[in-house]
C-alpha positions as CSV (number, residue, x, y, z in Angstrom):
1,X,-10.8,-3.7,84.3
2,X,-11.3,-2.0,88.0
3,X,-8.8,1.4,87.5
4,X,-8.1,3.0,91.3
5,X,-7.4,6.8,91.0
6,X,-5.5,8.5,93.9
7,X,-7.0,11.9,93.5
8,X,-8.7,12.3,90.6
9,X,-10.5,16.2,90.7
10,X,-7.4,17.4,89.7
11,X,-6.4,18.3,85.7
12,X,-4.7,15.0,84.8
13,X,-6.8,13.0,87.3
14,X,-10.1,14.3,86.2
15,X,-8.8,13.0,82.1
16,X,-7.8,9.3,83.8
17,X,-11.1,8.9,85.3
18,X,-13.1,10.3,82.4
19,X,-10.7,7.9,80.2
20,X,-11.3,4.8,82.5
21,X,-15.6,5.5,82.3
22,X,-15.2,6.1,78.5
23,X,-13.9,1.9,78.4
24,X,-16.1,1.0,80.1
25,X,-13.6,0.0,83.5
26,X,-15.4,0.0,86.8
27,X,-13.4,3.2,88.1
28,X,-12.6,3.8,91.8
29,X,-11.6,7.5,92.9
30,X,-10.0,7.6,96.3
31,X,-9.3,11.1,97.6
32,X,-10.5,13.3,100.7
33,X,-13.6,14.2,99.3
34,X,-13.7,18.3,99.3
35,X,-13.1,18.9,95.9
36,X,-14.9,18.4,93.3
37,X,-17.9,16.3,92.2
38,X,-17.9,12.3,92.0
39,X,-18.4,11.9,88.0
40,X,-21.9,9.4,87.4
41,X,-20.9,5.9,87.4
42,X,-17.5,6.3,89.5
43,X,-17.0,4.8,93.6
44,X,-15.8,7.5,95.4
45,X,-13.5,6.4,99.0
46,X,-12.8,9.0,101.1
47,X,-9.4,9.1,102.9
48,X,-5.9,12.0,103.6
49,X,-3.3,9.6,102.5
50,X,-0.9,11.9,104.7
51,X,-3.3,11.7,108.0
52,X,-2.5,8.5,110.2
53,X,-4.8,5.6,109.1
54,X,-5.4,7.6,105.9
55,X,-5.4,4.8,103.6
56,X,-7.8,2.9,105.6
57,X,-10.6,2.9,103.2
58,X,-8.3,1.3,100.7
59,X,-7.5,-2.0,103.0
60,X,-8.8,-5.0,101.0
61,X,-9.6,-3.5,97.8
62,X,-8.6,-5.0,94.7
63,X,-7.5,-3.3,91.5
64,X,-6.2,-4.0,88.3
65,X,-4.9,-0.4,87.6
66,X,-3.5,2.0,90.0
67,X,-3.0,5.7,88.9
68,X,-1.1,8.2,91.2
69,X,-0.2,12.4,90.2
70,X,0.6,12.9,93.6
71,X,3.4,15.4,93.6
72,X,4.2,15.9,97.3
73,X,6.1,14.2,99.9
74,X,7.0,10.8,98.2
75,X,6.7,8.8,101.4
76,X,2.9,8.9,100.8
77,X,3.2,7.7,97.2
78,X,5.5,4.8,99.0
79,X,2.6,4.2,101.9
80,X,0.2,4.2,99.1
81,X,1.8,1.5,97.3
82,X,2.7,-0.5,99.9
83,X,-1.1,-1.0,100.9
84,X,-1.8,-1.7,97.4
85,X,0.9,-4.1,96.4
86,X,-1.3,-6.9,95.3
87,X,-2.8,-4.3,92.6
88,X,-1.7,-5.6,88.9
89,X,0.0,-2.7,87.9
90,X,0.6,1.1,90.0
91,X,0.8,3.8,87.6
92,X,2.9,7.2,88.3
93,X,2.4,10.1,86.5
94,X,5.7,12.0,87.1
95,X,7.4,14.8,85.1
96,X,10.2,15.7,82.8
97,X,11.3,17.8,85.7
98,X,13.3,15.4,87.3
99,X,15.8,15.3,85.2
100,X,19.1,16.8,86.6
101,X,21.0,19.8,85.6
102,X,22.2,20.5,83.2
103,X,19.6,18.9,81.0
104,X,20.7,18.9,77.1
105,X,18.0,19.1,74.3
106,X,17.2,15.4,73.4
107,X,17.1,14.0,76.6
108,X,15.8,10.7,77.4
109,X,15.0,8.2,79.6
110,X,18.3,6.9,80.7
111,X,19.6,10.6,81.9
112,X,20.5,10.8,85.8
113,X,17.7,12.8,87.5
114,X,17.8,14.6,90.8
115,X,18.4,13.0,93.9
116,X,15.7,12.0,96.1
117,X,14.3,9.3,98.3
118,X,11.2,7.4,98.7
119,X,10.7,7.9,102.4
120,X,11.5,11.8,101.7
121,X,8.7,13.7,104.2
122,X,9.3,17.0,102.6
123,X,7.1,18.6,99.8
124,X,9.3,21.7,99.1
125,X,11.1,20.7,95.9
126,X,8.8,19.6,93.0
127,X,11.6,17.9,90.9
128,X,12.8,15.8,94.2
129,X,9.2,15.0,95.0
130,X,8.7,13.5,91.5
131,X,11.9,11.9,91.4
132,X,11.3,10.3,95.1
133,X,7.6,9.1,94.0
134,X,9.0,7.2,90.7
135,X,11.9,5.5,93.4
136,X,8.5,4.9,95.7
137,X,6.3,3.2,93.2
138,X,9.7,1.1,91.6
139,X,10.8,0.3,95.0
140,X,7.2,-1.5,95.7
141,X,6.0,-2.6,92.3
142,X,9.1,-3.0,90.3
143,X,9.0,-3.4,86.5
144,X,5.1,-3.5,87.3
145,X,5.4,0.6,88.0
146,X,4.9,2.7,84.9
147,X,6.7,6.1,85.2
148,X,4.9,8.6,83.2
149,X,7.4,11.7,82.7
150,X,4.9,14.2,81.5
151,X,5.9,17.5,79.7
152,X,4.0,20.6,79.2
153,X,0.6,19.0,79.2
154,X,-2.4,21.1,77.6
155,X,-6.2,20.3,76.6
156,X,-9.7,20.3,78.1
157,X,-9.6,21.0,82.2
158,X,-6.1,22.8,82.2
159,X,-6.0,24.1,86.1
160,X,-2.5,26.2,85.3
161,X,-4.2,28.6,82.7
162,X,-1.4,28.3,79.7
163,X,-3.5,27.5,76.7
164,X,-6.4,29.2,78.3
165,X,-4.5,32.7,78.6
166,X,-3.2,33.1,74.9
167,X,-7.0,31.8,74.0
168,X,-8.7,34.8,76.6
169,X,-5.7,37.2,75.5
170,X,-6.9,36.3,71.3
171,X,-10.6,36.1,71.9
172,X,-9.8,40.3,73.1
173,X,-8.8,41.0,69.5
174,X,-7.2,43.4,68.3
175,X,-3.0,43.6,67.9
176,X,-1.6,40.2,70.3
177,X,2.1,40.3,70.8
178,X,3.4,36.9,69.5
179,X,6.2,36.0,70.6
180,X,8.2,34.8,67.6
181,X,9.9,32.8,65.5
182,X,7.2,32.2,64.3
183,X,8.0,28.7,63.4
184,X,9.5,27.8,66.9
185,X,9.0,24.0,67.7
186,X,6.6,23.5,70.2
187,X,6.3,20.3,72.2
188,X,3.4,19.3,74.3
189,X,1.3,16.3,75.4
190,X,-2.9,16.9,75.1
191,X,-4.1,15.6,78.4
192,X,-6.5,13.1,76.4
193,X,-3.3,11.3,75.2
194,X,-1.8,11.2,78.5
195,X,-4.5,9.1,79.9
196,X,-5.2,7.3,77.2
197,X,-1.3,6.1,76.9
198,X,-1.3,5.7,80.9
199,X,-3.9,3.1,80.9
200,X,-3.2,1.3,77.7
201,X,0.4,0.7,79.3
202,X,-1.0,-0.2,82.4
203,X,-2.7,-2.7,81.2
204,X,-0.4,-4.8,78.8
205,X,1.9,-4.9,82.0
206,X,4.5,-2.3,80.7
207,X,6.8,-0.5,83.3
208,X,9.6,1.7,83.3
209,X,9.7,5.3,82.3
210,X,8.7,7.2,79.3
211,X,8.9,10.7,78.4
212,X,5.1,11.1,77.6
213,X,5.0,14.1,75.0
214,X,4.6,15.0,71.5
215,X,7.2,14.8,69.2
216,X,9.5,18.2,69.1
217,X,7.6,20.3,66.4
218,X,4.5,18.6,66.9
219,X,3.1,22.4,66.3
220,X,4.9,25.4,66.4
221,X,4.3,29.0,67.9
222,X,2.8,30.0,65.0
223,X,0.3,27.6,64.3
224,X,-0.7,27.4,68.3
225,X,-1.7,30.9,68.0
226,X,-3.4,30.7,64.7
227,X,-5.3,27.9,65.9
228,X,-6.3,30.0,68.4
229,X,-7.6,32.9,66.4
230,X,-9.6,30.4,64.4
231,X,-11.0,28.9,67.5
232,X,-12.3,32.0,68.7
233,X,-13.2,33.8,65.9
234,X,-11.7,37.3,67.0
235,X,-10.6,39.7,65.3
236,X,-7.0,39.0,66.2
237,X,-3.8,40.5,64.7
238,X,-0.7,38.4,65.7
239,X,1.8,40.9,65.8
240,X,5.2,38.5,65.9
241,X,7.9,40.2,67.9
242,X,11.8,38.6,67.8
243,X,12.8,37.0,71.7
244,X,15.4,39.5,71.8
245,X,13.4,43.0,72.6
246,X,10.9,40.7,74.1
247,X,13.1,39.2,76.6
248,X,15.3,43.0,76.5
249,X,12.1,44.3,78.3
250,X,12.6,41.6,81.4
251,X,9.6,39.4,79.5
252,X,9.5,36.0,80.9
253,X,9.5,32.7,78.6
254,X,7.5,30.2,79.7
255,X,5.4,32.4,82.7
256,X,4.5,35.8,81.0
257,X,4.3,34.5,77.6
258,X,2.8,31.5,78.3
259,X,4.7,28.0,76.0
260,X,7.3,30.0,74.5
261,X,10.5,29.3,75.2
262,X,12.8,30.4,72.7
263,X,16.2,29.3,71.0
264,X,19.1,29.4,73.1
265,X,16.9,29.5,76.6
266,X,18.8,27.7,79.8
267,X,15.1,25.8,79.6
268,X,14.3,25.0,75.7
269,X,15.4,21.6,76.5
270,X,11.3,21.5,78.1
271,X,10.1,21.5,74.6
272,X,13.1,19.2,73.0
273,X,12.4,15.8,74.6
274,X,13.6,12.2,73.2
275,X,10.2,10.6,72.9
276,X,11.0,7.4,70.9
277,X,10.9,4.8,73.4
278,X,7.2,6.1,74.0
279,X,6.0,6.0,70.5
280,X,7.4,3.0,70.3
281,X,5.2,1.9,73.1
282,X,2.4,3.8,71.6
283,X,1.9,7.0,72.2
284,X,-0.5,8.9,69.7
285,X,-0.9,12.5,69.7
286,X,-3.7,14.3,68.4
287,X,-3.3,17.4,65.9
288,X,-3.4,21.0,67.7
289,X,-6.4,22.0,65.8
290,X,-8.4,19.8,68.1
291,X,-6.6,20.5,71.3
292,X,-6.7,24.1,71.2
293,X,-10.4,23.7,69.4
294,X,-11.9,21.6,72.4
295,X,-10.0,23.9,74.9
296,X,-11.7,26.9,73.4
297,X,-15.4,25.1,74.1
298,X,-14.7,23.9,77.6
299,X,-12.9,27.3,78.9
300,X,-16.1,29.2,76.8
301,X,-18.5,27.0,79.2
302,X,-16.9,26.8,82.1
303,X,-16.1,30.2,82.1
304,X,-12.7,30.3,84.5
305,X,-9.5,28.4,85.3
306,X,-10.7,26.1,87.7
307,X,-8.6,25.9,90.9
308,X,-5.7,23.2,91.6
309,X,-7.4,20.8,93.3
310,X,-6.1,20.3,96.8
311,X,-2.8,22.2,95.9
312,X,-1.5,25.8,96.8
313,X,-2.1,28.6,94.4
314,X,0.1,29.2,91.2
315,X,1.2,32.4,90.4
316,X,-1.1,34.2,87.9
317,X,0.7,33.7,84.1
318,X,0.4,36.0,81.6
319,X,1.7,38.9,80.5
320,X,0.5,42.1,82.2
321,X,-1.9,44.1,79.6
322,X,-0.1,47.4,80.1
323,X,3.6,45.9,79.2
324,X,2.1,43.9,76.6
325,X,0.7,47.5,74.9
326,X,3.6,49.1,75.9
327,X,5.6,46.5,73.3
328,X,3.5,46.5,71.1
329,X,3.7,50.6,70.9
330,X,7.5,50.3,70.5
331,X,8.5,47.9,68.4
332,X,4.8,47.9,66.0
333,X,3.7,51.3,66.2
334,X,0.5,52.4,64.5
């Protein structure tokens, strides 16, 4: 199979690529060249798909398998497509974001999402970029465009720093504020099993969109951050704390406590996803023992967060280390 990757240094990129060498595929990365290395046995082409005559590099190529994350203006996901059209199958790794508000738990597939376009030039809106990329790719490739609605997505290469900050914060030791219950349902895709369901749908033809997660309760808060103590090895206490004083003291979900969002949050929907159309398909997950596991080893040799490749900043996450202490004084004194 010959896989073209638009991008391909970034997070979810990087786990395509490695995916498409792993089979064996004659793997293509097209991006502008300045970040990143070109992994042994890939063809790198070196284009700005938003410059004029960008996409040049990409004229008279011929590709099975297209993969896009792009998640700016969608008129260059549409440009992009249109050069490629005679490619078997164009692949778009959206998000759960685009779904439109108010978003109940249990949402699927068929839910409206928010309005966009395909020719949209702006890149100011996440949600509306996603949205307008999935209406670029269908309005080219039709039921040969795969929509890939990803939702918190963790593992090996993470560039945001979720699962890397609760394994830095553990691997500190001592008393970790946990934000509790401690049983909380946690829903998450490992980035391994995002690729390996993008190109296994690619390739039996299938298009369409799929909420591409775990099942809700695939782990829960608990056994994420036991996992995480195990990894590590520290000497850990997980002091569990209830979301009220936690979220009393202006705490929040989601940013300072990394993956916790808790009952009754405007946003728990994030972690309570209808998923059965893509397990039907075939979406496997892997337990969290191994995710948060091979995490551990790649952030332990790596040594950082690596930066968003070609993309501005994200805010820092985490919760400050003084109002963290400060919590823990009040509510589990010594």
């Amino acid at each position: 199979m010959r896989l073209l990757m638009l991008g391909g240094t970034g997070f979810v990129g990087s786990a395509i690529v490695a995916e498409g060498v792993r089979r064996g595929w004659t793997v293509t990365m097209f991006n502008r060249g300045i970040h990143g290395p070109t992994p042994p046995g890939v063809h790198r082409l070196r284009g700005d798909r938003t410059a004029p005559g960008g996409l040049a590099e990409l004229a008279g190529g011929a590709w099975d398998v297209v993969v896009d994350t792009w998640d700016g203006a969608p008129r260059a996901v549409r440009d992009a497509a249109t050069l490629l059209r005679s490619a078997g199958h164009y692949a778009y790794v959206s998000s759960g974001s685009v779904y439109a508000p108010p978003v109940l738990p249990g949402v699927g597939e068929e839910s409206a999402v928010v309005p966009s376009a395909a020719d949209d030039t702006r890149d100011d809106d996440y949600a509306r970029c996603k949205a307008g990329g999935e209406l670029a790719a269908t309005e080219v490739f039709g039921e040969r465009a795969l929509l890939v609605r990803a939702g918190l997505i963790l593992g090996p290469g993470e560039d945001i720093g979720r699962l890397p900050w609760w394994l830095r914060r553990v691997a500190r030791g001592g008393d970790v504020l946990a934000p509790g219950p401690a049983d909380l349902p946690v829903q998450y895709v490992d980035v391994r099993d995002l690729a390996a369901f993008t190109l296994d749908r690619a390739v039996e033809g299938v298009g369409g969109a799929f909420n591409v997660i775990s099942r809700p309760g695939h782990t829960t808060m608990g056994e994420l951050l036991r996992e995480a103590v195990a990894a590590t090895g520290a000497d850990a206490r997980l002091r569990w704390t209830d979301p009220e004083p936690i979220l009393a003291a202006g705490v929040e979900p989601w940013n300072d406590l990394p993956v916790w969002i808790p009952p009754g949050h405007e946003y728990r929907w994030l972690q309570e996803r209808g998923v059965e159309k893509a397990y039907a398909a075939g979406l496997t997950c892997r337990p969290v023992a191994e995710t948060v596991g091979d995490t551990w080893r790649w952030l332990d040799r790596v040594g950082a967060v690596p930066p968003r490749a070609g993309r501005p900043v994200r805010t820092t996450v985490g919760l400050d280390p003084a109002r963290e202490a400060a919590l823990l004084a009040t509510h589990h004194p010594a």
